[in-house]
N, C-alpha and C positions, 0 to 999 in steps of 0.2 A: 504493500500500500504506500502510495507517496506521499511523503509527508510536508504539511501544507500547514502556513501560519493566518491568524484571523486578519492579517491585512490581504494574505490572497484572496481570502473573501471577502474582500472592501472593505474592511474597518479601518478608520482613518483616526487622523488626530483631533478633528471634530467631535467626533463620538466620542472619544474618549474624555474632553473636555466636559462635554453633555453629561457624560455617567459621572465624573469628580461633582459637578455642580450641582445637579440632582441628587447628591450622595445615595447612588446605586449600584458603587463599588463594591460592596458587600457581593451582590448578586453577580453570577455568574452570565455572561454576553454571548452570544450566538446569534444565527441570522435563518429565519426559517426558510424551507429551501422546497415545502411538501405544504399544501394544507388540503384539507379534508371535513369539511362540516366546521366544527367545533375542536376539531385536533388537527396538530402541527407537527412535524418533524423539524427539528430543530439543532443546527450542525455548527460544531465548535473546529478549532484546530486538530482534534484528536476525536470526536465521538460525537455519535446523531442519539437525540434524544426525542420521544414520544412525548408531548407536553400538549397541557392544555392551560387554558386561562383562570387565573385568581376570579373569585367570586365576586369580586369589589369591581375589577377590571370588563368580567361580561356585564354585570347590571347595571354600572352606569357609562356604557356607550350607548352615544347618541346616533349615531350611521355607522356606516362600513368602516367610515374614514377611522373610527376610534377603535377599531379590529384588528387582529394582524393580517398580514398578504404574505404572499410569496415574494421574498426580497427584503423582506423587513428584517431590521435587528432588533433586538429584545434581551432584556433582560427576566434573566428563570434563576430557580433553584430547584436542585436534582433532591426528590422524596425517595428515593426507589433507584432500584440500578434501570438505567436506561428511560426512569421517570420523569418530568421534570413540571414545574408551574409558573407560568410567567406571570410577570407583576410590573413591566412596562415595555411602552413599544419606544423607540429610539424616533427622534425628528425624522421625515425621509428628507432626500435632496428631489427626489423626482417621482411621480406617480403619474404609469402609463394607464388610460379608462376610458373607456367605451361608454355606450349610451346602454344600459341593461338591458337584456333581446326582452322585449314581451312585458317590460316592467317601466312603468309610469313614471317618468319623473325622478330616474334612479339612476345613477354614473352605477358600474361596472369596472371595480378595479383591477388591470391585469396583473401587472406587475409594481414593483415600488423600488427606490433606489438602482436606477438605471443609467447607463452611462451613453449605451448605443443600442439604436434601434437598428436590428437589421430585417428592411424587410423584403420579404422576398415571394418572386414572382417568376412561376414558370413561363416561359416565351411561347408555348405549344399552344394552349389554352385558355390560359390564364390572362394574360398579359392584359392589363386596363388602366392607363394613365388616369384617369378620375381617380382609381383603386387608390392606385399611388400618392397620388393629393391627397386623399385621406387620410393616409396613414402619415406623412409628412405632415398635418398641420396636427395629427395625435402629438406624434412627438415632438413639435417644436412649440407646442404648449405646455408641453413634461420639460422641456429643456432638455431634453432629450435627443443626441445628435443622430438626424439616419441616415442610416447606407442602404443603399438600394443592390439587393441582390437578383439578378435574371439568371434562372436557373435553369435547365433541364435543353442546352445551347444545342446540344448532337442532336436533338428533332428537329431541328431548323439547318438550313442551310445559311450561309455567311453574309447573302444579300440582302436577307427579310431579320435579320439579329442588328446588323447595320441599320438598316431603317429604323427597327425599335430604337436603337441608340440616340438614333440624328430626332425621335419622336418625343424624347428624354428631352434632349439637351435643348429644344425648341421650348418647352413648358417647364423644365424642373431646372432652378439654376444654382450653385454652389453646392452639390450634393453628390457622395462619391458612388460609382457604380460601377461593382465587380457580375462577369457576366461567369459563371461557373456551369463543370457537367459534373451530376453527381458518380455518373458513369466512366465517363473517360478521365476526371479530376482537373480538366482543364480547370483552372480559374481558383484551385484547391487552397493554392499560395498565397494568392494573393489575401485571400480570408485570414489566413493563418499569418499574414507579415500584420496586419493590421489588429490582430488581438492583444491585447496587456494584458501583464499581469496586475491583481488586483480591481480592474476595469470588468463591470458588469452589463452583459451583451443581449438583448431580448430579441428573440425571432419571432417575426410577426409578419402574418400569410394565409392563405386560406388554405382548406382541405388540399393535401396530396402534391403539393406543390413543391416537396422533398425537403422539409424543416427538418425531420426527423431523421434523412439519412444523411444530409449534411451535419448534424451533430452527431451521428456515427461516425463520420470521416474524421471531423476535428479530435473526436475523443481517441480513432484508431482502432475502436471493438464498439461488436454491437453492443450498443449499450440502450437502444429506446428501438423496440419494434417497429418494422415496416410492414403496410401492406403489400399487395402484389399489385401490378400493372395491371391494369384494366388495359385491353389491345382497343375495345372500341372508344375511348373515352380519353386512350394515355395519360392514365392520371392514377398516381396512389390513392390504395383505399385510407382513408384516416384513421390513424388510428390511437395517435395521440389525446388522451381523456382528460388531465391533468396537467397544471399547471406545473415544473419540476425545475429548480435550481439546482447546477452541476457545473462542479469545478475542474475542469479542465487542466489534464495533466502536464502541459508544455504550458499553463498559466492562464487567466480570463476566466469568469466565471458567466456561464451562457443559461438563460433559461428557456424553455422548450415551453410552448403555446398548443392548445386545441388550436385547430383552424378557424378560422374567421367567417362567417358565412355573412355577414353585417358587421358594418363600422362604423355606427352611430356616433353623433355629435353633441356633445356635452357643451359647455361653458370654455368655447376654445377662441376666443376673441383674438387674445393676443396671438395663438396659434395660424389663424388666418392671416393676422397683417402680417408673418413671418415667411408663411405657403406664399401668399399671392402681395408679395409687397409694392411689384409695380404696380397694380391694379389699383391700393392702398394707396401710394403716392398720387397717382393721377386725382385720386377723391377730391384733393386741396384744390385741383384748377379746373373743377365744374362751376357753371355758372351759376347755379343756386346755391345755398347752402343747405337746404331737406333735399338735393337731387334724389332719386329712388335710382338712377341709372338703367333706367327700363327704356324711357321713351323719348324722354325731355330732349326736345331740340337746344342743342350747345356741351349738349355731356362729354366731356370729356374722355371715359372711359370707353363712351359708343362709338365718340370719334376714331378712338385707335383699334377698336375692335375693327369698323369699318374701312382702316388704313389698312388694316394688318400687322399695327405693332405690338397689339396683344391677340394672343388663340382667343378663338371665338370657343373652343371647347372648353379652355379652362377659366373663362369669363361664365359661363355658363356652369361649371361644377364650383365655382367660387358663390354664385347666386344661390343655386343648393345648398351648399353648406352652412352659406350665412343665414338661412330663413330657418333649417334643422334649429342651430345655434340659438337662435331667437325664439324659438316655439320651447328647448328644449327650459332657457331660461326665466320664461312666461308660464311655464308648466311646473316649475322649481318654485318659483313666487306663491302660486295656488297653490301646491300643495302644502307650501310653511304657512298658509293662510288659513285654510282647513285643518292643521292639526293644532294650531294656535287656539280655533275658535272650539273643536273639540276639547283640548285640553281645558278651557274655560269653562263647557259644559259640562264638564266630568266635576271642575271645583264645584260651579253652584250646584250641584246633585249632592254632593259631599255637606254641604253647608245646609244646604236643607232641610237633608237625613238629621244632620247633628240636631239643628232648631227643634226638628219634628220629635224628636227624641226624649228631649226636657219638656 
């Protein structure tokens, strides 16, 4: 087994300043790397522990945010061999979230404490410049730096892998892109010149689009199941369940995602004017100051869309994104409105009881 120190797995001099301040030196630090319901795995320099949360710690959080994720550091103490109970969650520097599938009004935490997003995109199937935007204004809301991976290059031929490039670098700009085969390894290197040590890497992607056998390669051994090739569909079955932190034996520690099938928009404001900043800039020289950028003759934005100096597609998934964004924040308002005026209803019933009582 190789032996690995808690700054391999990103504990820095921050935290540690945090845990003297908070006097939580007592308790022992680790960074959970597994979670599951109500229970965590939780991995030190030397040993993974099965841990759950202090009673004080689950009954008074208020959302997800005051829960642990995968990524998170914490402080626990060991009950039992291989036991342990945590009793605080460490500040994060970055939280990667999604809009919750199916759930109102509710962020979807992926990951936490991340350094780089890699995300990645087979060129067979898969390949969706919107896609890509999305994920790009996820992570430049996390501050969270991405890399764009195109993946699975031996089904395509060298003319239409080109195109997708030149489709990149017309709408995506300062943003690195390695094109890899999980097959041939072309592109293998390149992945692996750019990992650090202590630097924490999140893959992010949809179904089958080879997350899970690209961190086989990195790690060297299978180490996360793959499905089989579908011949009609050429695409991995999924099969990744779980969310999994794994530290990588040449250094970096990378965590492995279920597939993506939606990439809902939460509260990514600043994340947009980061995706689409020339768009952002143009705002300041429309001739209204409420422009909507829809119709208004003098808009500056339509103007250049109409020029051709901005894509009219990613003018168009920028429009998207921003109305998600606004519904998702309008939707966030009402529900702390409703649980406010509930909360209020549940007091006077309390207060009632009590009058009715005497």
């Amino acid at each position: 087994m190789v032996t690995i120190s808690l700054q391999d797995l990103g504990y820095n001099k921050t935290l540690e300043a945090y845990r003297k301040e908070q006097n939580i030196d007592s308790f022992d630090v680790g960074r959970v790397i597994l979670e599951h319901k109500d229970r965590y795995i939780v991995k030190t320099a030397s040993k993974e522990f099965d841990a759950e949360l202090i009673g004080n710690l689950r009954f008074t959080a208020e959302n997800r945010y005051d829960l642990p994720a995968v990524g998170d550091w914490v402080a626990f103490s060991e009950y039992d061999a291989g036991k342990a109970l945590i009793h605080a969650i460490y500040p994060r520097h970055s939280i990667i979230e999604r809009q919750a599938v199916g759930k109102y009004a509710q962020p979807q935490i992926i990951a936490t404490n991340i350094d780089y997003g890699l995300i990645v995109q087979s060129v067979n199937r898969d390949f969706n410049i919107n896609r890509l935007e999305r994920y790009l204004t996820i992570c430049n809301t996390s501050n969270v730096e991405p890399i764009i991976v195109l993946s699975k290059i031996d089904l395509i031929d060298e003319l239409t892998l080109n195109a997708f490039l030149n489709d990149i670098k017309k709408r995506i700009k300062d943003v690195s892109v390695i094109a890899i085969s999980n097959q041939s390894k072309i592109g293998l290197d390149n992945i692996k010149a750019m990992i650090n040590k202590g630097k924490t890497y999140c893959l992010l992607g949809s179904s089958g689009v080879g997350k899970s056998t690209l961190l086989n390669l990195l790690m060297g051994k299978e180490l996360m199941n793959t499905g089989a090739i579908s011949e009609r569909i050429d695409r991995g079955k999924h099969v990744t369940t779980h969310r999994e932190l794994i530290v990588l034996e040449h250094g970096g520690v990378l965590i492995d995602n279920p597939g993506m099938r939606e990439v809902g928009i939460t509260n990514v404001s600043a994340g947009l004017e980061m995706t689409f900043d020339d768009i952002i800039e143009l705002t300041q020289n429309c001739k209204f100051k409420n422009c909507t950028h829809i119709n208004e003759k003098g808009c500056a934005i339509l103007n250049a869309v109409e020029n051709g100096d901005i894509d009219s597609g990613s003018y168009a998934n920028f429009q998207k994104m921003e109305k998600e964004r606004a519904f998702f924040e309008s939707s966030v308002e009402e529900k702390r409105k409703k649980d406010k005026d509930f909360g209020k209803m549940i007091k006077n019933v309390k207060k009632l009881r009590k009058r009715n009582k005497y």
